[in-house]
C-alpha positions as CSV (number, residue, x, y, z in Angstrom):
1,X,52.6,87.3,145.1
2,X,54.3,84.4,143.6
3,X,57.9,83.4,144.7
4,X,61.0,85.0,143.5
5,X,63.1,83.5,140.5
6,X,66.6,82.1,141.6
7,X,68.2,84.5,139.8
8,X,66.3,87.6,141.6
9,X,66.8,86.1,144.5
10,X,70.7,85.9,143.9
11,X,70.2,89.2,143.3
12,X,68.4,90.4,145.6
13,X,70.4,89.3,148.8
14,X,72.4,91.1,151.2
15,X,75.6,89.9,150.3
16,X,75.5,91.2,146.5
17,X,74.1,94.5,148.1
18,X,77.2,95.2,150.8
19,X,79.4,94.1,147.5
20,X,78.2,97.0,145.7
21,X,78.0,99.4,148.4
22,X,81.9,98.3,148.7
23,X,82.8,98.5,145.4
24,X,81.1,102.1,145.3
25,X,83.4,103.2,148.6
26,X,86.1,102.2,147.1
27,X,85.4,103.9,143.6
28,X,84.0,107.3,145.3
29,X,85.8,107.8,148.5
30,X,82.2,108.6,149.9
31,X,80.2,106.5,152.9
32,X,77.8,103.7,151.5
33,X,74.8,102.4,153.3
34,X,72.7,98.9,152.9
35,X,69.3,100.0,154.0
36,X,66.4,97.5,154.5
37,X,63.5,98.7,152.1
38,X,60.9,96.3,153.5
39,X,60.0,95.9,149.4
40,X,59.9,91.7,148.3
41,X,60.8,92.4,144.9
42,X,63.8,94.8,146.4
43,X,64.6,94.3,149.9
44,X,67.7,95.9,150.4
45,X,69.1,99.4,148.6
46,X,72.8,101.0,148.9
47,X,72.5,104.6,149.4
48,X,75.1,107.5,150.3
49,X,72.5,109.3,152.3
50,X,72.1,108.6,155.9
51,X,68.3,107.5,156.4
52,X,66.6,109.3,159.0
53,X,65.4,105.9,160.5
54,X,68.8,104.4,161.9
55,X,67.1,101.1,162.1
56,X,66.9,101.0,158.2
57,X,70.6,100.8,158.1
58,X,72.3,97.0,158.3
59,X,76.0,98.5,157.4
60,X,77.4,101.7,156.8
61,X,80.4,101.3,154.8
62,X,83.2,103.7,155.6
């Protein structure tokens, strides 16, 4: 697989990922997670569902 494109890879980091989950808190009143996916192309996800593996989760934001 070739490397990712600077943009994807601004896009794709943690820090633009816990900015969303934050921004979705704040908008929803309702728990956000950053999970890690292990995917390249997407390697982190916010999601409102607990994942069963607690070691998936890098911040819960409450």
């Amino acid at each position: 697989m070739s490397a990712l494109s600077p943009l994807r890879h601004r896009l794709t980091t943690f820090e633009r990922c816990y900015a969303v989950a934050t921004q979705l808190r704040r908008e929803t009143h309702v728990d956000q997670f950053v999970i890690r996916t292990g995917m390249p192309l997407q390697p982190f996800r916010v999601t409102a569902r607990r994942p069963a593996d607690d070691d998936q989760i890098l911040a819960w934001v409450a």
